[in-house]
C-alpha positions as CSV (number, residue, x, y, z in Angstrom):
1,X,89.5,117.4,239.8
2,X,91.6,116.7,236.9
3,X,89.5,113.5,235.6
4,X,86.6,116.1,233.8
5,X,90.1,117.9,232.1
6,X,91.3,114.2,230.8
7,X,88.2,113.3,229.8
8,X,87.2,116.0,228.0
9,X,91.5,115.8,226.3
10,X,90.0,112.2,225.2
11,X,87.0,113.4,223.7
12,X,89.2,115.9,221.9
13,X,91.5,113.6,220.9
14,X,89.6,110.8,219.6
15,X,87.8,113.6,217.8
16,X,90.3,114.8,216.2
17,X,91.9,111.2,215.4
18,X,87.7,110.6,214.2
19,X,88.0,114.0,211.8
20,X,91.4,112.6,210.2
21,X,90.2,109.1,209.3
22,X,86.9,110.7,207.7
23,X,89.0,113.2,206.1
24,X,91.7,110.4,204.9
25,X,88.4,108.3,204.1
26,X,87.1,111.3,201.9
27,X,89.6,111.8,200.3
28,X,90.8,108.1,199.6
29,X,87.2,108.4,197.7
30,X,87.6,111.3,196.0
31,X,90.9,110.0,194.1
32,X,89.1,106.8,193.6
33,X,86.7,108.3,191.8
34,X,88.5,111.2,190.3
35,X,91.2,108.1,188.9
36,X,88.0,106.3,187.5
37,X,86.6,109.7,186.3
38,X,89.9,110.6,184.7
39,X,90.3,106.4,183.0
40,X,86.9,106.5,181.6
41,X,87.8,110.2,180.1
42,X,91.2,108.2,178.8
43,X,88.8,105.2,177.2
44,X,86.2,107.6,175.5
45,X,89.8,109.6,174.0
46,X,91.3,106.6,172.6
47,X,87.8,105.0,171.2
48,X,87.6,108.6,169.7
49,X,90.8,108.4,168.1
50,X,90.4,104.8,166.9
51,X,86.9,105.8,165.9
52,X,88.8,108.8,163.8
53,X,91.4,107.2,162.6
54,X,89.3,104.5,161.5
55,X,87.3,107.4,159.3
56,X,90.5,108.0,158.3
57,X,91.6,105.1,156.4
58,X,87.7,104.2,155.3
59,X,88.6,108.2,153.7
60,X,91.7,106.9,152.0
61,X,90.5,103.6,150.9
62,X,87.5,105.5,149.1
63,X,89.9,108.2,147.5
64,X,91.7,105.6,145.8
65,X,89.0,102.9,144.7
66,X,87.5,106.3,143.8
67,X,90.9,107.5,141.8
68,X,91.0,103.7,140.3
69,X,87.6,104.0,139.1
70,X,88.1,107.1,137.4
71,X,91.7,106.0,136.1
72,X,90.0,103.0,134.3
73,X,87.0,105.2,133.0
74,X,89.6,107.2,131.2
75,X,91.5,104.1,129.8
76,X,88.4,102.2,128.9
77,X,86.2,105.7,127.2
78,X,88.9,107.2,126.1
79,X,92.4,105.7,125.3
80,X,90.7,102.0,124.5
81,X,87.7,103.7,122.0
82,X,90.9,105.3,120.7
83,X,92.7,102.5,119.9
84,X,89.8,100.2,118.7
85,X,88.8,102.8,116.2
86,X,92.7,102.9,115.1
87,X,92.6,99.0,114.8
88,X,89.4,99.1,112.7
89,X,90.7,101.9,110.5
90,X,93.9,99.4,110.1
91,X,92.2,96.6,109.5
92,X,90.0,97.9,106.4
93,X,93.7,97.8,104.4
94,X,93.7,94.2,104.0
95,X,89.9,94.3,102.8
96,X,90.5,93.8,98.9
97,X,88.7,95.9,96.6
98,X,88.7,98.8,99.0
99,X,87.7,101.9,97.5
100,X,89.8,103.7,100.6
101,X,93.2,105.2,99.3
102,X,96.1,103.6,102.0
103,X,97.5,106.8,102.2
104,X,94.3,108.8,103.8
105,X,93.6,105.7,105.8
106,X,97.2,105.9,107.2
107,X,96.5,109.5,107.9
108,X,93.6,109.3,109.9
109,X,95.5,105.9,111.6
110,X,98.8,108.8,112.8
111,X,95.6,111.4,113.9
112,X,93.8,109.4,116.1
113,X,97.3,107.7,117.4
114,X,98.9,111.3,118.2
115,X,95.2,111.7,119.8
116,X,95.9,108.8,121.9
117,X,99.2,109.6,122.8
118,X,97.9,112.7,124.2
119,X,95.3,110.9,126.7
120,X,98.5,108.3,128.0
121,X,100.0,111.6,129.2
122,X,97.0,113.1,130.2
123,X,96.4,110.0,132.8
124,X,99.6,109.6,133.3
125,X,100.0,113.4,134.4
126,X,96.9,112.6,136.3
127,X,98.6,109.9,138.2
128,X,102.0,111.8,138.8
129,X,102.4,115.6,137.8
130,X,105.8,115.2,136.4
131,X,106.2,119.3,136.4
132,X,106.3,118.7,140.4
133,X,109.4,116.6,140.4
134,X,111.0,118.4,137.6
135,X,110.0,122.1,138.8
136,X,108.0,122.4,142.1
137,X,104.9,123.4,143.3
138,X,104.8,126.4,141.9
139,X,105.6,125.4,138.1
140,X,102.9,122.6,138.7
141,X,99.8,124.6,140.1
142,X,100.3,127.4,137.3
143,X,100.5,124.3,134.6
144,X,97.7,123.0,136.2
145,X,95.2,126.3,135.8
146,X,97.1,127.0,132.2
147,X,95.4,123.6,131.5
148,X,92.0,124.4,133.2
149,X,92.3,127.2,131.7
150,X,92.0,126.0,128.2
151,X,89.2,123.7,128.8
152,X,86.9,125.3,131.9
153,X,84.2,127.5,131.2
154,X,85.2,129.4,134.3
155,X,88.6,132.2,134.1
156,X,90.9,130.5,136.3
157,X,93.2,133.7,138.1
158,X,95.8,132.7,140.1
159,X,98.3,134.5,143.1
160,X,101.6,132.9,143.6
161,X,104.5,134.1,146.4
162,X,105.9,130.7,146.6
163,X,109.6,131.4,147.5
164,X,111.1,128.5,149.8
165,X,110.1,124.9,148.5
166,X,108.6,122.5,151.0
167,X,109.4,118.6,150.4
168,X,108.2,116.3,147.8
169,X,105.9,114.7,149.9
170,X,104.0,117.9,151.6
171,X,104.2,119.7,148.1
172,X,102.5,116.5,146.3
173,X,100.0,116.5,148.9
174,X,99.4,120.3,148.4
175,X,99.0,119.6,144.8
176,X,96.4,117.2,145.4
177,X,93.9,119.2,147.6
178,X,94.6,122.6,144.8
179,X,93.1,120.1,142.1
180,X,90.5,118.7,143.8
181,X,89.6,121.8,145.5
182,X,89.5,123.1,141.2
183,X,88.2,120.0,140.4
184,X,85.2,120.7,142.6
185,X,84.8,124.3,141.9
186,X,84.9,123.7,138.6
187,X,82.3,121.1,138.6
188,X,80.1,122.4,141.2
189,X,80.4,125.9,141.9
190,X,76.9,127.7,140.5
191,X,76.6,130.5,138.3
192,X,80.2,131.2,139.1
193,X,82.5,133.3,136.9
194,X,85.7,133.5,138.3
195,X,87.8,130.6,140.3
196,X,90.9,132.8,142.0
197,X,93.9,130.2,143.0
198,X,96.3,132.2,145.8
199,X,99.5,129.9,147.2
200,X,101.6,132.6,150.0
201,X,104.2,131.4,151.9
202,X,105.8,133.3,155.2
203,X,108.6,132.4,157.4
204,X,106.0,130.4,159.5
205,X,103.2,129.7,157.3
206,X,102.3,128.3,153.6
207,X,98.5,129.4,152.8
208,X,96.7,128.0,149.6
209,X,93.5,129.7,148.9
210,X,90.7,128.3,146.4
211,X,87.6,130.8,145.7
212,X,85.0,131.0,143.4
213,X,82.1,133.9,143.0
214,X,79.6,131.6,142.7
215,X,76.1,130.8,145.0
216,X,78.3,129.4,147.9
217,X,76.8,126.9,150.3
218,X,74.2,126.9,152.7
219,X,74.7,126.4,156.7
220,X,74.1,123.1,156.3
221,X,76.2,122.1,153.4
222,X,79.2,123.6,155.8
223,X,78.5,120.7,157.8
224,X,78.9,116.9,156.8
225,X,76.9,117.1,153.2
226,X,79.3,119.5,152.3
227,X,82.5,117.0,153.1
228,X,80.9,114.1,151.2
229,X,78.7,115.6,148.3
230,X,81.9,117.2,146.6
231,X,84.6,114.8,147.5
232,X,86.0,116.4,150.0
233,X,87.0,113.7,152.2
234,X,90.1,112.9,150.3
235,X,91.3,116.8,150.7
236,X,90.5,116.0,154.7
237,X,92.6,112.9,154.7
238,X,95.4,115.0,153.0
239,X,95.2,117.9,155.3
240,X,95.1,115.7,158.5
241,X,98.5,113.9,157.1
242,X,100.1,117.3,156.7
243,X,99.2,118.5,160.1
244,X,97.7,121.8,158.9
245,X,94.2,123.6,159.1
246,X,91.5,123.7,156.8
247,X,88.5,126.2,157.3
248,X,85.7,127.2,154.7
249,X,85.4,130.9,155.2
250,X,82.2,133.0,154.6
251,X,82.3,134.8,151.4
252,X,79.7,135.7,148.6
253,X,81.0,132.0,146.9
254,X,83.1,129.5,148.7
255,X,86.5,130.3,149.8
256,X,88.2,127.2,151.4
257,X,91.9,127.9,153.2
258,X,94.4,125.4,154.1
259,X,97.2,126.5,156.2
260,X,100.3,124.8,156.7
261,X,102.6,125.7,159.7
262,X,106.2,126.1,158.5
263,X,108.8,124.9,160.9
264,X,112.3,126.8,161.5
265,X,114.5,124.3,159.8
266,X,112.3,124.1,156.4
């Protein structure tokens, strides 16, 4: 009488012992594949970082062979022409039986010298902004518009609540994207009449604002035309190495923000 009531113990026994070892074997799959699910995920990250940080330093290496170019543009055009014209002006004094009075020769020589003079530290400002390390940010972007100012066809207005100075390094950087982001405004920003500058600084948050009231861009110069038709890769690069946020806002030209979170202890 009892051998039905064992039997049908064994059945439920091995049944149960069955259920486990499918359940154990289900499982042991599912974190098989789940670990290979969650390595591949880990491979695509990193080969998207490399990828990006690859972008990265293709960005960089262009900014500068870029910044070179321009640098010896400006010495060859502007400072050389300069001086060759200074040399030839210098030269017609030891031409006998010149007609040229030394003295008005010599004053032209001083005039286009003081001219050149002017385009060293033009460069050279160009190079390194020596109101940053002398004054700060602040002192620099006004000099900067005062300058712009004198030469733009554009009025250049500018906002500045700047009251707690960052470091060296993050306020050079900042000074970089505010003259590019002029630079390209000023260059490329149609039927625009006013370019409006705004740096504002919080306890938690520096935000530097470049706008113009020009056309604007279309939805797809937002995208990657945008970046690389007005140099903006540079201004990426620089952002990116500051940790902060750039976003080009809607508005009836093109407003670009970069925000910078401040930490406690700055």
């Amino acid at each position: 009488m009892d051998a039905p009531a064992e039997v049908a113990f064994s059945q439920l026994l091995f049944g149960g012992i069955g259920f486990m070892l499918l359940s154990a074997g289900a499982l042991l799959i599912f974190l098989v594949t789940y670990q290979k699910r969650l390595l591949r995920q880990q491979l695509q990250q990193r080969t998207i970082e490399a990828t990006y940080q690859q972008q990265l330093l293709t960005a960089v290496i262009e900014a500068q062979e870029r910044e070179r170019e321009r640098i010896g543009r400006d010495l060859h055009d502007g400072i050389g022409s300069t001086i060759a014209m200074a040399k030839m002006l210098v030269n017609r004094l030891d031409v006998k039986n010149s007609t040229e009075e030394p003295s008005n020769v010599l004053a032209l020589v001083k005039e286009i010298m003081s001219t050149a003079v002017q385009d060293v530290r033009s460069v050279s400002h160009s190079l390194y902004p020596a109101v940053l390390a002398r004054f700060g940010l602040a002192e620099a972007i006004q000099h900067l518009v005062d300058v712009c100012n004198e030469t733009a066809t554009l009025t250049i207005e500018l906002d500045l609540d700047y009251p707690r100075p960052l470091a060296l390094a993050q306020e050079l950087a900042l000074y970089r994207i505010c003259q590019e982001l002029m630079h390209n405004a000023l260059k490329h920003a149609r039927d625009a009449t006013l370019l409006t500058v705004q740096l504002r600084q919080t306890a938690a948050l520096l935000t530097l604002i470049v706008e113009d009231n020009g056309c604007g861009f279309t939805a797809a110069d937002s995208e990657g035309p945008f970046i690389e038709g007005i140099g903006l890769r540079s201004i990426h690069v620089r952002v990116q190495m500051l940790q902060a946020q750039l976003r080009h806002e809607p508005s009836l030209g093109t407003r670009i923000v970069i925000e910078l979170p401040i930490p406690a202890s700055a």
